[in-house]
Structure formats: structure tokens, C-alpha cells
KEKOL-774111 format. One record per atom (N, C-alpha, C): residue number from 1; residue in one letter; chain; atom name; z, y negated, x. Coordinates in nm, 2 decimals. Each point is the difference from the previous one (the first is absolute). Layout:
<sites>
<site num="NUM" residuo="A" cadena="A" atomo="CA" up="Z" north="Y" east="X"/>
...
</sites>
This chain:
<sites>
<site num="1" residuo="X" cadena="A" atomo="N" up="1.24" north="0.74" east="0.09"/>
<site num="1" residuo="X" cadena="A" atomo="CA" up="-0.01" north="-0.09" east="-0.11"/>
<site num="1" residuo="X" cadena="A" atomo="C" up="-0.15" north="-0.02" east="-0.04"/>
<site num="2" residuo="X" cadena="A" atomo="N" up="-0.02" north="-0.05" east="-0.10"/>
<site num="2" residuo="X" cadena="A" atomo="CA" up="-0.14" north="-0.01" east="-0.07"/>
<site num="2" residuo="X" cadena="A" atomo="C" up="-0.09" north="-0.13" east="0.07"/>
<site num="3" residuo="X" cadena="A" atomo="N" up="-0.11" north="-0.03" east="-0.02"/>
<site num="3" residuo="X" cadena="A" atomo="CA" up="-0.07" north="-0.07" east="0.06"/>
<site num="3" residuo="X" cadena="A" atomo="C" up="-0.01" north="-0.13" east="-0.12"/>
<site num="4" residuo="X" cadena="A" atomo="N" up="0.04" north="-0.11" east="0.07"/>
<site num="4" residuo="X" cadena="A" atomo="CA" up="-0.03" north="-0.13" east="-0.07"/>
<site num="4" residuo="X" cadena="A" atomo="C" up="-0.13" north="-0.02" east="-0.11"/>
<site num="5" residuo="X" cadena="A" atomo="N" up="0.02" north="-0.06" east="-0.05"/>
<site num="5" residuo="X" cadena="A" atomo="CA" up="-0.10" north="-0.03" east="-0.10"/>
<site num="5" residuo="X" cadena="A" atomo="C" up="-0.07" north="-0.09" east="0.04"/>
<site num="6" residuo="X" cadena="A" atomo="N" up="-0.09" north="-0.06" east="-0.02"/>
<site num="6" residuo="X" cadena="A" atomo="CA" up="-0.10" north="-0.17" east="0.12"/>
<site num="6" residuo="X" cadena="A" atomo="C" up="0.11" north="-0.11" east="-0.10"/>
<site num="7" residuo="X" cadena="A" atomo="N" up="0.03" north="0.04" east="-0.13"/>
<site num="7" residuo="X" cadena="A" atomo="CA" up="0.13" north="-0.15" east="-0.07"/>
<site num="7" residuo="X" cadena="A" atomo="C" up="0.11" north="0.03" east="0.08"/>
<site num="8" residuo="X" cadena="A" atomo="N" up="0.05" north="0.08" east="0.04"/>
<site num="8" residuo="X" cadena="A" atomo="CA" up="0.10" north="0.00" east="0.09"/>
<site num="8" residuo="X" cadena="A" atomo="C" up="-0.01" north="-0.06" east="0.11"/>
<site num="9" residuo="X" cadena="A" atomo="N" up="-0.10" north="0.05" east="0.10"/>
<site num="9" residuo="X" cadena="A" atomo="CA" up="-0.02" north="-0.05" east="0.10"/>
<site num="9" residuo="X" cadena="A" atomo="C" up="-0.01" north="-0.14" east="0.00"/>
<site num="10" residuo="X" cadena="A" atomo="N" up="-0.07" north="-0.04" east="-0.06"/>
<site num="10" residuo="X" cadena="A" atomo="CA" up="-0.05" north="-0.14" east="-0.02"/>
<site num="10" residuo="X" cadena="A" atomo="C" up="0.15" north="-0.11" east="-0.06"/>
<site num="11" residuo="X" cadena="A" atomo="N" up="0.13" north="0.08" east="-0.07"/>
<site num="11" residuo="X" cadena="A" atomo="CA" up="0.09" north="-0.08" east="0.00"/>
<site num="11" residuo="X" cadena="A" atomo="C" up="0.11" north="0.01" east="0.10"/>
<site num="12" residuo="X" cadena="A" atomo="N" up="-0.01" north="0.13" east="0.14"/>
<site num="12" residuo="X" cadena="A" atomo="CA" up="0.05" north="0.00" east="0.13"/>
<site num="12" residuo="X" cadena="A" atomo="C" up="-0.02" north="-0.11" east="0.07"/>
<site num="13" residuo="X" cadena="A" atomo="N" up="-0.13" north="-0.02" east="0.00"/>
<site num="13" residuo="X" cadena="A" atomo="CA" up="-0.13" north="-0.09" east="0.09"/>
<site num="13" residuo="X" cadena="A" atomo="C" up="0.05" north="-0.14" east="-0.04"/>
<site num="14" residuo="X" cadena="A" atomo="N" up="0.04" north="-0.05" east="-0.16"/>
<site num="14" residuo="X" cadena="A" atomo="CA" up="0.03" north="-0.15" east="-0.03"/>
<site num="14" residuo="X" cadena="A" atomo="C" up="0.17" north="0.03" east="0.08"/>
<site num="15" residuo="X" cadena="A" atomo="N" up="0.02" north="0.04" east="-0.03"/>
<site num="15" residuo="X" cadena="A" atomo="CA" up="0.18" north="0.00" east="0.01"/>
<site num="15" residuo="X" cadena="A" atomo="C" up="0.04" north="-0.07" east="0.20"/>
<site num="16" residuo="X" cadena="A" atomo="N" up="-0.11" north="0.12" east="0.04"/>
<site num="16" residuo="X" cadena="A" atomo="CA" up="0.04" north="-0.01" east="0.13"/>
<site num="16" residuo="X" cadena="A" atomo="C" up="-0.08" north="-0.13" east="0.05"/>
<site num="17" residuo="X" cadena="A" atomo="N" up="-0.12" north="-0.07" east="-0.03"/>
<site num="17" residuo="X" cadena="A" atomo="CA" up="-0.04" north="-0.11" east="0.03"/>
<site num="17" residuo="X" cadena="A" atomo="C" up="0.08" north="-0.08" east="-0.03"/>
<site num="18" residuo="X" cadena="A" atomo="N" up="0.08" north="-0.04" east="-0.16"/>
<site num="18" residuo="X" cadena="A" atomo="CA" up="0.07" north="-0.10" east="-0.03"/>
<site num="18" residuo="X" cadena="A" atomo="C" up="0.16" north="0.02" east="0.09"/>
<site num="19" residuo="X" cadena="A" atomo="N" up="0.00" north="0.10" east="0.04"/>
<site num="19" residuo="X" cadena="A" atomo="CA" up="0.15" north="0.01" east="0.05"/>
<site num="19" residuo="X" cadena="A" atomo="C" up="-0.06" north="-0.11" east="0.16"/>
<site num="20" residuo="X" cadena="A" atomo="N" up="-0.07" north="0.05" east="0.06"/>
<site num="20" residuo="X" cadena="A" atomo="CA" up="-0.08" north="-0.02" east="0.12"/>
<site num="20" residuo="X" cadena="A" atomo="C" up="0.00" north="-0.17" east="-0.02"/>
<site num="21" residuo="X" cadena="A" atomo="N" up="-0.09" north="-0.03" east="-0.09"/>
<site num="21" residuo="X" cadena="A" atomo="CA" up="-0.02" north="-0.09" east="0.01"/>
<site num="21" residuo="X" cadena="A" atomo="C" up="0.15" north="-0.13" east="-0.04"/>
<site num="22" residuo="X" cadena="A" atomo="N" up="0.08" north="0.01" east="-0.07"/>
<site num="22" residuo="X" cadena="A" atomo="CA" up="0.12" north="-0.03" east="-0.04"/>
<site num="22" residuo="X" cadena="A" atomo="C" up="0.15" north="0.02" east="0.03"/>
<site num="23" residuo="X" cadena="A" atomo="N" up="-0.03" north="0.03" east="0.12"/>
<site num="23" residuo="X" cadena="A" atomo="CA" up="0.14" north="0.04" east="0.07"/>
<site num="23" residuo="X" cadena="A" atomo="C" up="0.06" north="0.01" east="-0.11"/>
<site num="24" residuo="X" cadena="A" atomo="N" up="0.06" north="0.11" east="-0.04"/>
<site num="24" residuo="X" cadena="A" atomo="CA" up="0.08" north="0.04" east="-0.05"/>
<site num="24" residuo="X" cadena="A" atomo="C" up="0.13" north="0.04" east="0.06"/>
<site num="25" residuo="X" cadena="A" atomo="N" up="0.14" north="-0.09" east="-0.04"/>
<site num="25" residuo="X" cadena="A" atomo="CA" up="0.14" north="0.07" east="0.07"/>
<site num="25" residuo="X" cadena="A" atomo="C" up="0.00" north="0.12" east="0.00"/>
<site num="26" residuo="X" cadena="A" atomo="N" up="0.10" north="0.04" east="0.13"/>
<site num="26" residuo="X" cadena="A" atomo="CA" up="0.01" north="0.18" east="-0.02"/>
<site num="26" residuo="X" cadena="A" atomo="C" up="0.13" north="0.02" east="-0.15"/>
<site num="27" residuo="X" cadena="A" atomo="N" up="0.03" north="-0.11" east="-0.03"/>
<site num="27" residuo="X" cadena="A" atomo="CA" up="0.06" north="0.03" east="-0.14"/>
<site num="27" residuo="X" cadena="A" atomo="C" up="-0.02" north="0.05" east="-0.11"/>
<site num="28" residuo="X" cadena="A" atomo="N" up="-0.13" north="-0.09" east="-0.01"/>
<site num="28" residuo="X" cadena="A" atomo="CA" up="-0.14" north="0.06" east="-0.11"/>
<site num="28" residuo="X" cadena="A" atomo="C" up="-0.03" north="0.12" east="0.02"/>
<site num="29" residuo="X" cadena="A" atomo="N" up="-0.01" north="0.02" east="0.16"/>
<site num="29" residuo="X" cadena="A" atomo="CA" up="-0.11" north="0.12" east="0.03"/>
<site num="29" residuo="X" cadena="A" atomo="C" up="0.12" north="0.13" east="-0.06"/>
<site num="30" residuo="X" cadena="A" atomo="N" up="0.15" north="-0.01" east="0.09"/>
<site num="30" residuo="X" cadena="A" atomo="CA" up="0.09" north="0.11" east="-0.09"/>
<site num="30" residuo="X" cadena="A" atomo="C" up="0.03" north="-0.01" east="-0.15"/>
<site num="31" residuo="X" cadena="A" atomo="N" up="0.00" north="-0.13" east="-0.07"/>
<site num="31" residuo="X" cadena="A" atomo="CA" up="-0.03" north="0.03" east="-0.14"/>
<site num="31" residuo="X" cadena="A" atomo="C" up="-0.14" north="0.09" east="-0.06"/>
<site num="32" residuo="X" cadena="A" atomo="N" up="-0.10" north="-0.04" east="0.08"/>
<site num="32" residuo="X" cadena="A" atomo="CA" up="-0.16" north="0.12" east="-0.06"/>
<site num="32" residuo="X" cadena="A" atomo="C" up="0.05" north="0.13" east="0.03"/>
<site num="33" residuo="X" cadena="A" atomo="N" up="0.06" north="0.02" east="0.10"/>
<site num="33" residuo="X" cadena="A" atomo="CA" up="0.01" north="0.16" east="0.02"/>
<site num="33" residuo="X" cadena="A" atomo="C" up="0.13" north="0.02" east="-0.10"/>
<site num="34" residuo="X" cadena="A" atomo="N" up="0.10" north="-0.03" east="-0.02"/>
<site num="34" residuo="X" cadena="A" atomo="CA" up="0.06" north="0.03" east="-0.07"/>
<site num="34" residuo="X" cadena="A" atomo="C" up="-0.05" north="0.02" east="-0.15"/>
<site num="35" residuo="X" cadena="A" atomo="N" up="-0.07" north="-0.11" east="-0.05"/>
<site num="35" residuo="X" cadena="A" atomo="CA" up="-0.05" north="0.01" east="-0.11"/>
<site num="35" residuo="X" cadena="A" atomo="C" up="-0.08" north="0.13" east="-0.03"/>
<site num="36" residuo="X" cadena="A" atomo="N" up="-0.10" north="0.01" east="0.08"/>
<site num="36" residuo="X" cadena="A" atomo="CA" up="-0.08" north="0.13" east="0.00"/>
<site num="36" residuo="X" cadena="A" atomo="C" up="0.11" north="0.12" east="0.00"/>
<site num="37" residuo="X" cadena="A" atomo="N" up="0.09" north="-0.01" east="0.09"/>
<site num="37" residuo="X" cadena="A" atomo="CA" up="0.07" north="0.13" east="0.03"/>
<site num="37" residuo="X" cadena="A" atomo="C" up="0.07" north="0.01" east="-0.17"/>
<site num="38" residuo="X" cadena="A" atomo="N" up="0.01" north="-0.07" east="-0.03"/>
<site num="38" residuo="X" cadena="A" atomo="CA" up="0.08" north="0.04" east="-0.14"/>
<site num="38" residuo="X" cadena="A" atomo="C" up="-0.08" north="0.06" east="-0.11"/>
<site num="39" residuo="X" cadena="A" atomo="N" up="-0.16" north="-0.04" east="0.01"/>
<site num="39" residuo="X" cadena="A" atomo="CA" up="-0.11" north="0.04" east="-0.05"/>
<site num="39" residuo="X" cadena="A" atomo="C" up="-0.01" north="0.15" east="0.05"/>
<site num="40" residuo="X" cadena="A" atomo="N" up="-0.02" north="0.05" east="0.10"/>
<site num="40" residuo="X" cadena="A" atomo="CA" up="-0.02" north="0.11" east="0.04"/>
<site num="40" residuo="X" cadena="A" atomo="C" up="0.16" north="0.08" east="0.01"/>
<site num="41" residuo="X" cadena="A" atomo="N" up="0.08" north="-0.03" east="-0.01"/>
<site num="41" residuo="X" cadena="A" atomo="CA" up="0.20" north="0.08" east="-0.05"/>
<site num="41" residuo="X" cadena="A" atomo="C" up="-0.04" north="0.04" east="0.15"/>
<site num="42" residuo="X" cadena="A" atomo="N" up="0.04" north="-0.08" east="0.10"/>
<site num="42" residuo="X" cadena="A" atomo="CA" up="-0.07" north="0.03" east="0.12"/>
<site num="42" residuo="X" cadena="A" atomo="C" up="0.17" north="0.04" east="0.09"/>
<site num="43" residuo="X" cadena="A" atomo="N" up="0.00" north="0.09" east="0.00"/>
<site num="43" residuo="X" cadena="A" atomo="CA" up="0.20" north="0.01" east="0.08"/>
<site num="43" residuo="X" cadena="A" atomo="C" up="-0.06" north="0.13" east="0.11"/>
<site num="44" residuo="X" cadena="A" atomo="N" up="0.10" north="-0.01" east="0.07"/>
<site num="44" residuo="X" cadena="A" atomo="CA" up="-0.04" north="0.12" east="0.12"/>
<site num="44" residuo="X" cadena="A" atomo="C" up="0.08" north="0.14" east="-0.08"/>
<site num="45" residuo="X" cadena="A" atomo="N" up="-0.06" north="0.09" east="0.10"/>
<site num="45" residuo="X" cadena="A" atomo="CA" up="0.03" north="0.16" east="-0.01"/>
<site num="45" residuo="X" cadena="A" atomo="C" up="0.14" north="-0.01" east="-0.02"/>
<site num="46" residuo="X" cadena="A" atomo="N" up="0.10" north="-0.05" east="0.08"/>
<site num="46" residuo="X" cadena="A" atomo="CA" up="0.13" north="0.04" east="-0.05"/>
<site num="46" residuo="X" cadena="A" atomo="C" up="0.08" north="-0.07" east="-0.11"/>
<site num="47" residuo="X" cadena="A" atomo="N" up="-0.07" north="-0.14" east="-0.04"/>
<site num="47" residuo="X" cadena="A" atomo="CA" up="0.04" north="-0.05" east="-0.09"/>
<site num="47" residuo="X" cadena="A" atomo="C" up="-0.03" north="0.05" east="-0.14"/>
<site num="48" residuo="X" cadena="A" atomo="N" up="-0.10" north="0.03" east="-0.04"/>
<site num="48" residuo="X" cadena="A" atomo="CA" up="-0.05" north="0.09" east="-0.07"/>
<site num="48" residuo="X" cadena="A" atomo="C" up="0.04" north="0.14" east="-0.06"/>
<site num="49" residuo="X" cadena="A" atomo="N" up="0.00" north="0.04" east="0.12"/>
<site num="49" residuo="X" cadena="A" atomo="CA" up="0.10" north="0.12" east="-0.01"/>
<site num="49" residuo="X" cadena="A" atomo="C" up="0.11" north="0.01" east="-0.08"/>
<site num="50" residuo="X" cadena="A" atomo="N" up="0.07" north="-0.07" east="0.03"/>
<site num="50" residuo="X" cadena="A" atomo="CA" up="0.12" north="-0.07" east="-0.03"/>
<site num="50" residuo="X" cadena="A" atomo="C" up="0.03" north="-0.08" east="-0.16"/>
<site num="51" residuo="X" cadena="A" atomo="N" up="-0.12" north="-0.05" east="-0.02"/>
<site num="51" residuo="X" cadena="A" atomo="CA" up="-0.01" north="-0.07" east="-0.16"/>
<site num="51" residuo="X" cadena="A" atomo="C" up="-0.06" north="0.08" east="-0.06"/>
<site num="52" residuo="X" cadena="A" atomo="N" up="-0.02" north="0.11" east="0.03"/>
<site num="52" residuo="X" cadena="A" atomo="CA" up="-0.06" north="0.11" east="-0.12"/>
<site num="52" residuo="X" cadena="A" atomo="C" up="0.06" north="0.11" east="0.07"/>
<site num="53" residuo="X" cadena="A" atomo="N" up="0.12" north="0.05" east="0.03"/>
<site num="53" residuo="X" cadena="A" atomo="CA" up="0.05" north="0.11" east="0.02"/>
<site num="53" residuo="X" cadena="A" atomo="C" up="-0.05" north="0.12" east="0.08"/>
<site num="54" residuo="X" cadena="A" atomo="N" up="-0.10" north="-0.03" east="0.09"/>
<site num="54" residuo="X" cadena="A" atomo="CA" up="-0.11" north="0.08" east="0.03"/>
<site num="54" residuo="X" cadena="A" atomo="C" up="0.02" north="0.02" east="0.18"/>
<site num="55" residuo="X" cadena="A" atomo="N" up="-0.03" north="0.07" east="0.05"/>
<site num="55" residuo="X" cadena="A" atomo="CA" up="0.00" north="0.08" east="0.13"/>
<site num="55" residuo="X" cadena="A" atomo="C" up="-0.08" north="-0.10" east="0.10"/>
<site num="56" residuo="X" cadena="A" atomo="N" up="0.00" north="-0.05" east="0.09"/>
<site num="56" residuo="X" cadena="A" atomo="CA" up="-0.07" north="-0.07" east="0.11"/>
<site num="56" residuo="X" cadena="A" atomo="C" up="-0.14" north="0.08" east="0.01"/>
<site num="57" residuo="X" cadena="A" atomo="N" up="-0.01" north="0.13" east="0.01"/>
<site num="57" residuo="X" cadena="A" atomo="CA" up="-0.13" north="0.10" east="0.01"/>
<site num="57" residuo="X" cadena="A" atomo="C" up="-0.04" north="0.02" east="-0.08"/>
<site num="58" residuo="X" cadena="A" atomo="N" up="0.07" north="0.02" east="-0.13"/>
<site num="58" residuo="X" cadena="A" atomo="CA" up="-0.06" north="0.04" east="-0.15"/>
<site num="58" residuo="X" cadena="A" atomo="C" up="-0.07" north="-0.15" east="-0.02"/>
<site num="59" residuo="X" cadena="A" atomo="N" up="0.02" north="-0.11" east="0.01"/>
<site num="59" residuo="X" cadena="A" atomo="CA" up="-0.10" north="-0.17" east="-0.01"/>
<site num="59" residuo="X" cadena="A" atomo="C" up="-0.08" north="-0.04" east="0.09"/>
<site num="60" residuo="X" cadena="A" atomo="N" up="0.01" north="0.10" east="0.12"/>
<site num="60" residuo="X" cadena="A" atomo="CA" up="-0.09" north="0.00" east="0.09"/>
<site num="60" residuo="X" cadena="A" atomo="C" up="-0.13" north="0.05" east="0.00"/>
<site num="61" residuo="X" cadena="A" atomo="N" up="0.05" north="0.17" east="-0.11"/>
<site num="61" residuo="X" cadena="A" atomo="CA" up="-0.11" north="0.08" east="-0.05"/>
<site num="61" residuo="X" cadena="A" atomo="C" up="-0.08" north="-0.03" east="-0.10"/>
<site num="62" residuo="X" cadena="A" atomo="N" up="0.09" north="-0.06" east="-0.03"/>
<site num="62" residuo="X" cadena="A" atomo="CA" up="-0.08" north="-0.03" east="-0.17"/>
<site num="62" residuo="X" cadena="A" atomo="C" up="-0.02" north="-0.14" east="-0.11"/>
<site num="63" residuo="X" cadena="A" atomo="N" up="0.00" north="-0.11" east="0.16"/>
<site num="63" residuo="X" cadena="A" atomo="CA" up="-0.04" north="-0.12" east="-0.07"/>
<site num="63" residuo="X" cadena="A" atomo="C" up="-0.09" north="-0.10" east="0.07"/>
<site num="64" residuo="X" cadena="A" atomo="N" up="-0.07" north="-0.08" east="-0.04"/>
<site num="64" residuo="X" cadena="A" atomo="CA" up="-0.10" north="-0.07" east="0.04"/>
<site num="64" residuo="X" cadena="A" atomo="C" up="0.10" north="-0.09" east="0.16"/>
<site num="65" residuo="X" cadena="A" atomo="N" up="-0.04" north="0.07" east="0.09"/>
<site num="65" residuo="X" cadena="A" atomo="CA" up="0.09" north="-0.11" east="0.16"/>
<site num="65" residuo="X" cadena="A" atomo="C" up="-0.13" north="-0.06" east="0.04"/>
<site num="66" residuo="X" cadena="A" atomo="N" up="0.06" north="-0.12" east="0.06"/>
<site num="66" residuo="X" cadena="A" atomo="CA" up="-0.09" north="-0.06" east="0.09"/>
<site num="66" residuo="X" cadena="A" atomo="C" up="0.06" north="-0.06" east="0.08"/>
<site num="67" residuo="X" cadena="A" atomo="N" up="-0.06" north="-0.01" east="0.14"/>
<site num="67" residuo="X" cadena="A" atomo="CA" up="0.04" north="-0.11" east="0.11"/>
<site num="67" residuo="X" cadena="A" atomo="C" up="-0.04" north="-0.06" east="0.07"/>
<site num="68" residuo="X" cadena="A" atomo="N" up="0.18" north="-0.15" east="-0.06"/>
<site num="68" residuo="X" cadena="A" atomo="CA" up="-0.08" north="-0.14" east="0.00"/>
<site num="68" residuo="X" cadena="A" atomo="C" up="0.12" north="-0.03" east="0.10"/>
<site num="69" residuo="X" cadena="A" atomo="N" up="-0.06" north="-0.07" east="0.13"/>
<site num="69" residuo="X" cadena="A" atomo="CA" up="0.09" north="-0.07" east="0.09"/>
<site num="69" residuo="X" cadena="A" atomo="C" up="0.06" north="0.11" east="0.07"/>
<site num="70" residuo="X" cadena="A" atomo="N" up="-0.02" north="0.09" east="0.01"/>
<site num="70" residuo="X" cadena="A" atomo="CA" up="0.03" north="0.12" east="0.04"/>
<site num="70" residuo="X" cadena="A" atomo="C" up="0.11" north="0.08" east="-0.04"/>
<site num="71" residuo="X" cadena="A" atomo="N" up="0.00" north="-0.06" east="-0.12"/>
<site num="71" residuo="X" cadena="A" atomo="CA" up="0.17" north="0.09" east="-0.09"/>
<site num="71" residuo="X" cadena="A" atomo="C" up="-0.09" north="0.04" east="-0.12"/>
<site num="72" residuo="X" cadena="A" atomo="N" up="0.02" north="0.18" east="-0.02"/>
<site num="72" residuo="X" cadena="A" atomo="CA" up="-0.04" north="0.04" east="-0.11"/>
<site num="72" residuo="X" cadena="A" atomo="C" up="0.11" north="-0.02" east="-0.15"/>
<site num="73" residuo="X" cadena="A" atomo="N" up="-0.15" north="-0.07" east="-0.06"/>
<site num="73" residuo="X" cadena="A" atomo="CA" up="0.03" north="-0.08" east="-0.19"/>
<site num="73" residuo="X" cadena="A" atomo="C" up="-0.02" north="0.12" east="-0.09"/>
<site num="74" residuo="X" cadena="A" atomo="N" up="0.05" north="0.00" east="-0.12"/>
<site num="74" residuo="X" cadena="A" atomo="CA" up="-0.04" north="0.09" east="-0.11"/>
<site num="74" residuo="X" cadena="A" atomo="C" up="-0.05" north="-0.13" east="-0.07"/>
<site num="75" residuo="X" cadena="A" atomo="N" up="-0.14" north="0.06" east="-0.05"/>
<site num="75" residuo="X" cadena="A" atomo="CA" up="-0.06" north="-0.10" east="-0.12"/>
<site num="75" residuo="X" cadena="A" atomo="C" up="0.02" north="0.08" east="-0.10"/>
<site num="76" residuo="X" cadena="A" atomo="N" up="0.07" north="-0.10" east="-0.10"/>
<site num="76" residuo="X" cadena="A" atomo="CA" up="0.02" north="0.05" east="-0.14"/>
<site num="76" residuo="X" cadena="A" atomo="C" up="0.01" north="-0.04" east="-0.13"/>
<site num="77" residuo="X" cadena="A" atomo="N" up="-0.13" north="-0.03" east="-0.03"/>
<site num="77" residuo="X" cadena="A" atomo="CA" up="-0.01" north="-0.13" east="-0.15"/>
<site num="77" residuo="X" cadena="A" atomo="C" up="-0.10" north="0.08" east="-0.05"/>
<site num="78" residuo="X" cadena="A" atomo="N" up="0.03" north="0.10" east="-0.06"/>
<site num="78" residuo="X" cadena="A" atomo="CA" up="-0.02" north="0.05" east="-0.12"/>
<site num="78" residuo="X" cadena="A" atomo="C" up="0.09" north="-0.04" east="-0.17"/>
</sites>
């Protein structure tokens, strides 16, 4: 992945202070990741596969993966 911008950084850096400092429920905290995950069409390798007709290796080969929690995601928000 690409290297943050210092405005990026700098709105990681508020996020995680305010969460820190504001106890935030882990309700909230699975509502943020969800939200984002819908931002980024964030589904795993076989889900994906699966919603576009596509091969588990052919989405493996040829789409943006990353791994988060230790289960590989397709990012896909084009």
C-alpha cells in the first residue's frame, strides 16, 4: 500500500486520541470498522469470488488483498 499523506496521518493520530481519550463502546468501535469496510467493498477472497463469478486464485491474482486480523480482504472501491 501507498504511504500516508502528513493529512492523513494527522486524522489517524485525532481519531485514535479521541477514541483513547473517550472510551468508546466496542459497539461504536464495530460500527467504524464496518463503516469503513463498506467504504473500501471490503469482503474476503471467497466471498468475492463468489459475488462476481470469479475463481478464489483468479481474485487472488489479480486484485488489491490485504491482511487484516489475519484473514485475507479484497479492497475494492473503484
Amino acid at each position: 500500500m501507498s504511504e500516508l499523506s502528513k493529512k492523513e496521518k494527522d486524522i489517524i493520530t485525532r481519531i485514535d486520541k479521541y477514541l483513547y481519550e473517550n472510551k468508546i463502546t466496542n459497539d461504536c468501535l464495530v460500527q467504524l470498522i464496518e463503516l469503513c469496510g463498506g467504504y473500501l467493498n471490503l469482503k474476503t477472497i471467497p466471498n468475492y469470488a463468489k459475488d462476481n463469478n470469479l475463481s478464489y486464485n483468479g481474485v487472488k491474482k489479480t486484485r488489491n488483498i490485504i491482511n487484516l486480523f489475519n484473514i485475507k480482504f479484497v479492497i475494492d472501491n473503484h
